[in-house]
Backbone bond lengths (Angstrom), bond angles and torsions (degrees), N, CA, C in turn:
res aa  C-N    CA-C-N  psi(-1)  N-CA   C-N-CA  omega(-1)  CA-C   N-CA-C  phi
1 X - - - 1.468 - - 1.502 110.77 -
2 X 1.141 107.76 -49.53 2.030 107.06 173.68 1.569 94.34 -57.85
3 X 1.334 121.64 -88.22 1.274 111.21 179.87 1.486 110.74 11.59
4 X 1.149 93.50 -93.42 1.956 117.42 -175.46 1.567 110.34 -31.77
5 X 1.110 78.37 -61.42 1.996 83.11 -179.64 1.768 114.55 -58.06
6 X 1.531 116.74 5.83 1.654 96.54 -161.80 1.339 75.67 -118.82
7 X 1.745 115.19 -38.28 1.394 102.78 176.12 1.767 134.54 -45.61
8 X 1.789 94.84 -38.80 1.186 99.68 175.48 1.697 124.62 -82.62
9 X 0.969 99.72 -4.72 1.757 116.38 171.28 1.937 97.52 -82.61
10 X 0.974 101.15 -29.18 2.104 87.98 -166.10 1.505 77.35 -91.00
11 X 1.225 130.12 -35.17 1.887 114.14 -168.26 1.863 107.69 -76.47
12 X 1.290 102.68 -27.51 1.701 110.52 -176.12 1.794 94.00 -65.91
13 X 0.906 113.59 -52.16 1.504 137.67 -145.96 1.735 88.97 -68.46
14 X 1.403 127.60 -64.05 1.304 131.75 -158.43 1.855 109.46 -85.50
15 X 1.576 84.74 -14.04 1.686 86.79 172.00 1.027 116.00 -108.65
16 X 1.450 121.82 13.68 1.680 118.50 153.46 1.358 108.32 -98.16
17 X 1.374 123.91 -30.80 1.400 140.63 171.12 2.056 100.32 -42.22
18 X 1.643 99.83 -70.90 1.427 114.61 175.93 1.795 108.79 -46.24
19 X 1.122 124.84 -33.31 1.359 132.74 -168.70 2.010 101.79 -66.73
20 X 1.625 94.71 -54.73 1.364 93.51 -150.56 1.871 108.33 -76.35
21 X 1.840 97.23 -3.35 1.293 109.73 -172.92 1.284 116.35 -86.78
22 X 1.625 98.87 -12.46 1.739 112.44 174.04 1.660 97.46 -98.69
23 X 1.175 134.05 -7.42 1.351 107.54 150.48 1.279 129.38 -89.34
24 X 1.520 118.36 -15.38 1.432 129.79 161.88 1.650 119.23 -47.78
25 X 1.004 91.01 -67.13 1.405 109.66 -164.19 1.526 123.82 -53.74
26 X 1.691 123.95 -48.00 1.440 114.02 168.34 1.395 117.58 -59.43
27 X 2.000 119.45 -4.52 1.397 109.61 -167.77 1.821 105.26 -90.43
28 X 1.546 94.66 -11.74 1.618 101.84 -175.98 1.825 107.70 -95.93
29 X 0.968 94.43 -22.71 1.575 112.28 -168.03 1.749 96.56 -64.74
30 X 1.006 109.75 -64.02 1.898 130.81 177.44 1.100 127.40 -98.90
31 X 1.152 100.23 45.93 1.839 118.70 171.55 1.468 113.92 -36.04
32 X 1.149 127.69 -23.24 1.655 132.01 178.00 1.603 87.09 -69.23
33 X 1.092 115.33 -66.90 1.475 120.60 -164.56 1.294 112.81 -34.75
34 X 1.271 100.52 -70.11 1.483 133.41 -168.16 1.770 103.72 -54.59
35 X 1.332 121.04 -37.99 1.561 126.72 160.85 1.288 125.65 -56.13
36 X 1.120 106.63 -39.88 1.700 126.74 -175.15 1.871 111.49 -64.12
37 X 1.687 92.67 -41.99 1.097 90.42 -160.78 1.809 93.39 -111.57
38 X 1.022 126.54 16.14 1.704 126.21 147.52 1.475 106.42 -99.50
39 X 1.587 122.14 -13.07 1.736 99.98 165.70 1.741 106.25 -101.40
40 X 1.128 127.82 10.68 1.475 124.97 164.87 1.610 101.24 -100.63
41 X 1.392 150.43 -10.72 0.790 155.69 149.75 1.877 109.63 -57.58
42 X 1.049 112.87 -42.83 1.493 118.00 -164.34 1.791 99.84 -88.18
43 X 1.476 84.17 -38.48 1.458 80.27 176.97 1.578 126.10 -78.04
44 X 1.204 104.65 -21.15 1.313 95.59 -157.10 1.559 130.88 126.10
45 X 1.549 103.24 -70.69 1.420 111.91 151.38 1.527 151.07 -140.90
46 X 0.721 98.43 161.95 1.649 121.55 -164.08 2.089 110.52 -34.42
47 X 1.689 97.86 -17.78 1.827 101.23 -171.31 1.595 100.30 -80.87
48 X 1.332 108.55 157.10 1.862 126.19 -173.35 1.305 90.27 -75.81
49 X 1.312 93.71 161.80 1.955 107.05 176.29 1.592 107.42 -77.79
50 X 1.425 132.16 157.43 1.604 141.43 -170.78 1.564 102.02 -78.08
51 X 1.317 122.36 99.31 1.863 119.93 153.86 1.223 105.39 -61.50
52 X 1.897 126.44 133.26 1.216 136.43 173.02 1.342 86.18 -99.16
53 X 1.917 111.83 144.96 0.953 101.65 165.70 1.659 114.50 -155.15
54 X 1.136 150.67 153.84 1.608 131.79 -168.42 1.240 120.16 -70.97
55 X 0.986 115.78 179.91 1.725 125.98 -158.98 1.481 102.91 -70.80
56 X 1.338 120.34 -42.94 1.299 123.96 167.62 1.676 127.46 -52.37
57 X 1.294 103.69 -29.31 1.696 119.40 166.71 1.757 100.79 114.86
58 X 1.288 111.34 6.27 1.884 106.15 -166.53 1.244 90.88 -113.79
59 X 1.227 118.52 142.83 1.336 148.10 169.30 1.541 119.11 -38.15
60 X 0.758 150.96 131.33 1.687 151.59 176.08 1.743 88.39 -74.03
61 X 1.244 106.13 127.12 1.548 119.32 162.97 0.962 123.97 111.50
62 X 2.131 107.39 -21.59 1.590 108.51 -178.67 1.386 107.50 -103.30
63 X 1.176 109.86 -165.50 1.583 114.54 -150.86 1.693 106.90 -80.81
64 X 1.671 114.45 -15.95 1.690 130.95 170.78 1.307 97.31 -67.05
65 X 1.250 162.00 -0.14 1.711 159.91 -156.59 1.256 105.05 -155.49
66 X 1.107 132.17 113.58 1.348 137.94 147.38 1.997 129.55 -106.97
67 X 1.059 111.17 98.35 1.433 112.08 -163.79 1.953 102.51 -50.31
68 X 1.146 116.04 149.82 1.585 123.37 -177.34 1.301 104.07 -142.78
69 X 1.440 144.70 99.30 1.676 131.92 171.83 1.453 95.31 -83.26
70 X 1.317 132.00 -12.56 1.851 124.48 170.55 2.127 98.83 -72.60
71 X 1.032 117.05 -61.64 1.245 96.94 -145.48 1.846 90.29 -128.28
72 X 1.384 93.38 169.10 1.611 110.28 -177.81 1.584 105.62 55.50
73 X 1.681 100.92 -161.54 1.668 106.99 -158.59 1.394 108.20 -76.33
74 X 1.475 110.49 17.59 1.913 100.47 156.97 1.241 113.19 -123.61
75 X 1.453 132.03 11.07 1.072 131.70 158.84 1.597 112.91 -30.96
76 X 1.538 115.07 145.99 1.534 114.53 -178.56 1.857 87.01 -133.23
77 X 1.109 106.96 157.68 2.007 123.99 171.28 1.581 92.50 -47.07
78 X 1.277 107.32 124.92 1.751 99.17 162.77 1.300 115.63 91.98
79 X 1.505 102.94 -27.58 2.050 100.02 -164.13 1.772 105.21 97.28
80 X 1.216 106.12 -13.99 2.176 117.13 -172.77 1.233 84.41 110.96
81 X 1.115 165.52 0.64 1.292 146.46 172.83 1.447 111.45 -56.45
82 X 1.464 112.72 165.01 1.406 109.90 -161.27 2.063 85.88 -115.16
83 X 0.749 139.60 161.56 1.504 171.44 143.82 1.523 110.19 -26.60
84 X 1.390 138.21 108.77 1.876 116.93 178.36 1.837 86.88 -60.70
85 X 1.536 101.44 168.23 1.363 112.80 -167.11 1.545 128.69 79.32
86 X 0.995 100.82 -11.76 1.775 104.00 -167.61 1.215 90.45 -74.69
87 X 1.658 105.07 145.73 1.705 118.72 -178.21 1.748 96.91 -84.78
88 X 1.081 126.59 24.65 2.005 116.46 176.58 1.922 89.10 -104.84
89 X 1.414 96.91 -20.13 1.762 96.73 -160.46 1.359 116.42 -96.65
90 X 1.720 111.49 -3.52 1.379 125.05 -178.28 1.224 105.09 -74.40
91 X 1.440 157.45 -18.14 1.088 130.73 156.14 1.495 132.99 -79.73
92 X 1.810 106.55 -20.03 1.844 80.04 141.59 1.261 137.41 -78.12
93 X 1.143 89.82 -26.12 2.152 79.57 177.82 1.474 130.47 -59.51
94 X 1.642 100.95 -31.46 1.566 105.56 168.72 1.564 115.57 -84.55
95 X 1.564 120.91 -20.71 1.604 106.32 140.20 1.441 126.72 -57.26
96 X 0.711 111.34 -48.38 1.572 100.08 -179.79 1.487 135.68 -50.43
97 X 1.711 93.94 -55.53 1.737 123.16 167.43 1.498 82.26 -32.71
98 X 2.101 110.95 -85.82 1.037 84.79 -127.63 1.419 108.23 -82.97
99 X 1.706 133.26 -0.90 1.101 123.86 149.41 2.086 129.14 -15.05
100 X 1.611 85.11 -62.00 1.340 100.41 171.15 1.828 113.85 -54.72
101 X 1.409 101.47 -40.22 1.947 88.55 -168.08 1.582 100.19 -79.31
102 X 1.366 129.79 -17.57 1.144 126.64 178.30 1.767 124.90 -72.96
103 X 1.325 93.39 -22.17 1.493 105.39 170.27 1.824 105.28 -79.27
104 X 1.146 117.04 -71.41 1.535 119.41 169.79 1.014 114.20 -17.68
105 X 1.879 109.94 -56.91 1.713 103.08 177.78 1.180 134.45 -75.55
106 X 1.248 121.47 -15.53 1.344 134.75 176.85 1.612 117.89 -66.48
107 X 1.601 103.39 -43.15 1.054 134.04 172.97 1.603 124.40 -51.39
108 X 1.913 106.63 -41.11 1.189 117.94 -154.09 1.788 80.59 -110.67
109 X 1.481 134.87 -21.80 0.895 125.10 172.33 1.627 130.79 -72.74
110 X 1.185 96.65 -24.08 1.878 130.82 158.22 1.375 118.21 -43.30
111 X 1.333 106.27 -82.51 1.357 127.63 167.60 1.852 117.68 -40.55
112 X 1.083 121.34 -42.77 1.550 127.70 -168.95 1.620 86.09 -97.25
113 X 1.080 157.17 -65.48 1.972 138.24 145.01 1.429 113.30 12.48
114 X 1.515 99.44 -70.20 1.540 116.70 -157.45 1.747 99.73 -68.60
115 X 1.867 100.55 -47.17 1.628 105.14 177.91 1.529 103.60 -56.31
116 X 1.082 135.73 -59.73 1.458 141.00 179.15 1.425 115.90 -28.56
117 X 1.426 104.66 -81.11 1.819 125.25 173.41 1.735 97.21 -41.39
118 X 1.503 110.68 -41.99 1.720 93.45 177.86 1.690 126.55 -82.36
119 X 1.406 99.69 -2.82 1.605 114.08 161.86 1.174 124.97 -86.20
120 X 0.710 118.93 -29.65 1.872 129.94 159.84 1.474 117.69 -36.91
121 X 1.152 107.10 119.27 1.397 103.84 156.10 1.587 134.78 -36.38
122 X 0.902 120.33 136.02 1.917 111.65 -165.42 2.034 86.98 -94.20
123 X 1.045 120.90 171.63 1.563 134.42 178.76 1.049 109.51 -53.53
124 X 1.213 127.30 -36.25 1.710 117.12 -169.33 1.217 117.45 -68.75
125 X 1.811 87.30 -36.34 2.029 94.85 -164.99 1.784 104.85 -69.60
126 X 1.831 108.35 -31.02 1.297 130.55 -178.35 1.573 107.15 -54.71
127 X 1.155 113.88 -37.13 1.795 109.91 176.99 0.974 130.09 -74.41
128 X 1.813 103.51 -26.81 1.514 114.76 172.91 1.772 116.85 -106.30
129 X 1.056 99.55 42.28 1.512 120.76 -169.77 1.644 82.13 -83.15
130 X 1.438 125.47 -50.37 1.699 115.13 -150.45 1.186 100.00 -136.40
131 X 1.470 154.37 175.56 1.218 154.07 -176.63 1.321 88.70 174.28
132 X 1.967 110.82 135.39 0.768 140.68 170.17 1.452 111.45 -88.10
133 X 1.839 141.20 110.26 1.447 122.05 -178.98 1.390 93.69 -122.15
134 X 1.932 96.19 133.78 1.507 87.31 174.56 2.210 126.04 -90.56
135 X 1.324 117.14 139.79 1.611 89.85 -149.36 1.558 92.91 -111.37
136 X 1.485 120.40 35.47 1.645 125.96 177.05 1.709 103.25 -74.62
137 X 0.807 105.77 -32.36 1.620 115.95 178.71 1.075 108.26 -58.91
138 X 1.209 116.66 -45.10 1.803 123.49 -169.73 1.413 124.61 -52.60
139 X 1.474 125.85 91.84 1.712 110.99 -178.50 1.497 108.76 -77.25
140 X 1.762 91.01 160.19 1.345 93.20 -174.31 1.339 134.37 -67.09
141 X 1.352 105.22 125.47 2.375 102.21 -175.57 1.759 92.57 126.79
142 X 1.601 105.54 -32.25 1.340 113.32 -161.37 1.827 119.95 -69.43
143 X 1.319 143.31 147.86 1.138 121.53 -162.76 1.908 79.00 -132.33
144 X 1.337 106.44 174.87 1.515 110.41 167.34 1.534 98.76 -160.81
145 X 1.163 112.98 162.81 1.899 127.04 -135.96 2.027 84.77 -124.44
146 X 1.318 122.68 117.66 1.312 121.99 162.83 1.504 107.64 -120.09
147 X 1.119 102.80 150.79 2.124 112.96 171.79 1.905 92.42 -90.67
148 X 1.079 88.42 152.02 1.833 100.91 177.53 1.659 90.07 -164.59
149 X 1.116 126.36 127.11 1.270 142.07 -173.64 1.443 118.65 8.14
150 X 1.505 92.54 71.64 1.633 114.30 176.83 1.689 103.67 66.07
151 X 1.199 129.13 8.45 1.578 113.79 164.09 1.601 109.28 -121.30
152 X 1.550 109.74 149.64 1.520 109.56 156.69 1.748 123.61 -41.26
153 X 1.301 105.74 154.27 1.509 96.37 163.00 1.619 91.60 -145.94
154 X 1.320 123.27 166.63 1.022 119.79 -164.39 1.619 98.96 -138.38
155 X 1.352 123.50 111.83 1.124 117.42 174.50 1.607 107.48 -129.95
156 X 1.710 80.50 138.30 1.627 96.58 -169.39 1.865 111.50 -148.73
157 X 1.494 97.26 141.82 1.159 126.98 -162.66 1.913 110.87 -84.02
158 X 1.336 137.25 65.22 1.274 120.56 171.99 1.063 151.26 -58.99
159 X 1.138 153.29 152.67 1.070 149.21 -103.93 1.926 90.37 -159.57
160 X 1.219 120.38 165.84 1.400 122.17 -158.20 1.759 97.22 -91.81
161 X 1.304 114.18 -11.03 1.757 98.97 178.81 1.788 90.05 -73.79
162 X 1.339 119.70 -58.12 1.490 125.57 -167.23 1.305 109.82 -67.40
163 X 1.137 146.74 13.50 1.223 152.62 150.98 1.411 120.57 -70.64
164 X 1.809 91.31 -49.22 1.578 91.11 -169.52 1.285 94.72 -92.78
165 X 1.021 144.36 19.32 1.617 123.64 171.86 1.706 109.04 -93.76
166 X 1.762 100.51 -29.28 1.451 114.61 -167.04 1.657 91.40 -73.22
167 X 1.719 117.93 -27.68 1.498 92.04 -156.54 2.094 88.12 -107.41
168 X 1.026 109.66 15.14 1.736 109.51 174.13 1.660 113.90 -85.82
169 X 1.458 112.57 -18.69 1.879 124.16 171.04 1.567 117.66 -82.66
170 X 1.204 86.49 127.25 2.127 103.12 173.32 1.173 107.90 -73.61
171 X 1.741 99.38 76.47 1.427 114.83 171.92 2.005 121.00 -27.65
172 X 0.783 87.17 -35.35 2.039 110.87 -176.14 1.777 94.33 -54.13
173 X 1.358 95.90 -56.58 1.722 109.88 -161.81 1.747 97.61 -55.27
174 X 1.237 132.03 -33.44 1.691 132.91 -151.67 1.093 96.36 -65.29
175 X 1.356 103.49 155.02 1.540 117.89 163.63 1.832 119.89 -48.54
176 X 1.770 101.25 -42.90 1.589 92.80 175.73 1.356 90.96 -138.05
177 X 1.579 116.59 107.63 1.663 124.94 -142.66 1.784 89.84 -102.35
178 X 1.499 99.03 123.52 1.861 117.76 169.03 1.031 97.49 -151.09
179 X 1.507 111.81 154.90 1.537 119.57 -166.49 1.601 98.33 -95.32
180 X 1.057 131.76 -159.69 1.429 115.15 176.16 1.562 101.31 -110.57
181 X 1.409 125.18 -17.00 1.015 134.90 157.03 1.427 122.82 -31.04
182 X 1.588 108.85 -50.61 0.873 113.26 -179.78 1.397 129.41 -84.77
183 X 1.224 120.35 10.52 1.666 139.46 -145.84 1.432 97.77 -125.31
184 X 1.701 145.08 -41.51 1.559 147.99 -158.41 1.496 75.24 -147.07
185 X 1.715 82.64 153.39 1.467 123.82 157.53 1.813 128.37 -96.53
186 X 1.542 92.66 -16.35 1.445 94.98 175.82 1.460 94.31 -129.40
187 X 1.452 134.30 149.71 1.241 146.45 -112.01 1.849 87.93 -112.05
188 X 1.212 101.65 -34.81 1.969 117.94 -167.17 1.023 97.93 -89.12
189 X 1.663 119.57 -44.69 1.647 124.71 -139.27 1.982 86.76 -98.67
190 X 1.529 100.36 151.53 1.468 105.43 -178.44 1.480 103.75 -151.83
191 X 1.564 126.86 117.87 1.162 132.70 -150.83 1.982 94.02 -118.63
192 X 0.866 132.92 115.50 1.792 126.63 175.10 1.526 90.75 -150.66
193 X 1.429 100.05 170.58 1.510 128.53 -157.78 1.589 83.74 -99.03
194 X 1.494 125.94 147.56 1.038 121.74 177.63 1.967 105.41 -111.36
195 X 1.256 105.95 75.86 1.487 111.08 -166.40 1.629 79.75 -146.07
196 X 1.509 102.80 132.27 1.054 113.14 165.44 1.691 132.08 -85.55
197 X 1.404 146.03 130.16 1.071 146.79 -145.26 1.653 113.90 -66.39
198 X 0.873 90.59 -15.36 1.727 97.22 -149.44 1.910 93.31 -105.45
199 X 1.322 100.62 -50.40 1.687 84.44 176.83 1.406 113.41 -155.43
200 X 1.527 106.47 27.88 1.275 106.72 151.22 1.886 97.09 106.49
201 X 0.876 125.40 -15.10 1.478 125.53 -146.85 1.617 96.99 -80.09
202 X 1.525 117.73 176.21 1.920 112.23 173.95 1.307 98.46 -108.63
203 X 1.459 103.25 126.16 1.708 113.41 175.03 1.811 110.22 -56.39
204 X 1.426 121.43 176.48 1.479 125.01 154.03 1.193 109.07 -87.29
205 X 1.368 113.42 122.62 2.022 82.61 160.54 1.461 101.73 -108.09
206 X 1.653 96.20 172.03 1.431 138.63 -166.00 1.704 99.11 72.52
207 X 1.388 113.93 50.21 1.509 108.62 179.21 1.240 96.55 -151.68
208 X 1.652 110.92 151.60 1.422 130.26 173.52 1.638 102.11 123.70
209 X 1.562 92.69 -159.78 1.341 101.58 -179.93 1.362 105.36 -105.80
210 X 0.961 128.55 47.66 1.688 132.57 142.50 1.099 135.12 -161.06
211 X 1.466 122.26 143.40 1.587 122.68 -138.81 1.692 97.97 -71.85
212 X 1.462 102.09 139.58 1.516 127.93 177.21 1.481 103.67 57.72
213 X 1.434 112.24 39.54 1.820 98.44 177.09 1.623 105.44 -110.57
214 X 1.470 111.56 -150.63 1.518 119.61 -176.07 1.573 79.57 -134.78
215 X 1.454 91.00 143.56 1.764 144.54 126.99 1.541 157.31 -79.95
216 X 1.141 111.28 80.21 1.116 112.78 -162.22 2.135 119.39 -77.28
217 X 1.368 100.76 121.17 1.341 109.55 -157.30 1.200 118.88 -45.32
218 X 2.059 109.10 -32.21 1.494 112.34 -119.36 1.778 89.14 -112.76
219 X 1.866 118.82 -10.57 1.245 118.46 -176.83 1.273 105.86 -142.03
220 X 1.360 111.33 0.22 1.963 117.90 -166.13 1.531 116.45 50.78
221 X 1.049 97.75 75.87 1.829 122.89 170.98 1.361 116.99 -135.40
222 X 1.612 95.92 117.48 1.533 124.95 -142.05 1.801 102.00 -97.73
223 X 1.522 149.54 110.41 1.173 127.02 163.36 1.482 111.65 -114.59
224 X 1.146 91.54 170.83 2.196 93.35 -160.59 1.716 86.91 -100.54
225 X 1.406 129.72 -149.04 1.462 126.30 -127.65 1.660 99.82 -120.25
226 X 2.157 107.70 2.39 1.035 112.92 -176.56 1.186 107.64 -112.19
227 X 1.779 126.14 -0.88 0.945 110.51 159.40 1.983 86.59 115.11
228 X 1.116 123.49 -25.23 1.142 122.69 -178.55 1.687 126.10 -68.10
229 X 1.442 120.87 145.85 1.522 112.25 -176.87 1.664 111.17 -61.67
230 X 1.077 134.25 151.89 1.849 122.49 165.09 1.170 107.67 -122.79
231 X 1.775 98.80 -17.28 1.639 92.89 -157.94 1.208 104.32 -161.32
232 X 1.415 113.12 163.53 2.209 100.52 -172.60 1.420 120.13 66.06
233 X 1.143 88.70 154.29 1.703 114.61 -164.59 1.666 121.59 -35.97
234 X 1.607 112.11 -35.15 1.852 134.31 166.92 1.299 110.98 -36.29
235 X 1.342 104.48 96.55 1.412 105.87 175.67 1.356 122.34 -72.63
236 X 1.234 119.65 8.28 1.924 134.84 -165.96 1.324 97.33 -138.74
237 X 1.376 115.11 160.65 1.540 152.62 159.29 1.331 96.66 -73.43
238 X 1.388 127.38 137.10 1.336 138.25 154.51 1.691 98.37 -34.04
239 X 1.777 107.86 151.49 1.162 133.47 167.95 1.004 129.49 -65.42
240 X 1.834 132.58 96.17 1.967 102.81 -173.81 1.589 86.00 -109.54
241 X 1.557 91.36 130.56 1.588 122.28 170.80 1.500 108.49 -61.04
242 X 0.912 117.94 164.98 1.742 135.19 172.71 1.753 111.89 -74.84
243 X 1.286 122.71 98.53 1.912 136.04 -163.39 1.602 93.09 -151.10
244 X 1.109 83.39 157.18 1.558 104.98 -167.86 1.975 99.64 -149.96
């Protein structure tokens, strides 16, 4: 009799167990179901929720719908593009412009630098820009030969016969007429380029036909003691450089 009774306790026991698992189970099994009818519960009532869906009948998002702003009934003017001119689009264009003029200028400001820095004198020519010569040494009549940026210069000290011959000529009358006045700053001292006019060549000085002048070898062009042409082919007066 116990027997019996424990048997029927483990069979009572597993078949209420079995019972409550058959009410479990179709609610997990059919989860659609089981949703439907806890949101008509929440709601209130018993009707399905509203599917929106397009004119065509397919869903927005699945693979039956494909959105197009180029072609068919979603086409838009343009594709959505906006119009050149439109006042929403004026602030890129005036970035850009002036993006663009700022490059140009930078560019064109570069270039005229670079042209500059390549107009410049390079260092060498810069050292021989000025030279200090001292002319106490110099006796009178006597001339002495300096380089100053790759040319002779010829500076020379006169003496009172070569003075007065330079200042006895009607400066006016010369072929290339300067007074001598106008030629030195110191009355003795006489500073000219020793390049001859006519084709470049280096005169002699204290030679020719006039006292304390230059001679030039290479065409016979004669200058007197100021540096001026008298004679021969030189259509110019010797060069006086810028000295102080």
């Amino acid at each position: 009799a116990m027997l019996a009774s424990r048997l029927a306790v483990r069979f009572i026991s597993r078949t209420a167990s079995f019972s409550a698992f058959n009410r479990v189970v179709p609610a997990i099994a059919s989860p659609p179901a089981f949703r439907m009818q806890q949101f008509a519960q929440m709601s209130g009532s018993a009707e399905p929720p509203v599917t929106i869906k397009t004119a065509t009948g397919a869903m927005a998002g699945s693979s039956d719908y494909a959105h197009d702003p180029y072609n068919g009934r979603d086409a838009v003017k343009d594709g959505g593009r906006l119009p050149p001119g439109d006042p929403s689009r004026r602030a890129f264009t005036y970035f850009l412009l002036g993006g663009a003029k700022f490059v140009y200028a930078s560019v064109a400001r570069l270039a005229v630098l670079k042209f500059v820095n390549f107009m410049n004198a390079s260092a060498d020519v810069l050292a021989l820009a000025s030279i200090e010569v001292p002319i106490e040494g110099i006796p009178e009549g006597g001339c002495i030969v300096v380089k100053w940026r790759g040319k002779p210069v010829f500076i020379k000290k006169r003496n009172q016969e070569e003075l007065d011959d330079v200042m006895g000529v009607d400066w006016q009358s010369l072929r290339d007429p300067q007074s001598d006045r106008a030629r030195r700053m110191q009355e003795e001292v006489l500073v000219v380029l020793g390049v001859c006019t006519h084709l470049g060549c280096v005169p002699i000085s204290n030679a020719g036909d006039f006292k304390g002048g230059w001679f030039c070898p290479c065409h016979g062009s004669h200058y007197d003691a100021s540096g001026r042409i008298r004679k021969g082919p030189a259509p110019l007066n010797l060069e006086v450089p810028p000295y102080d």
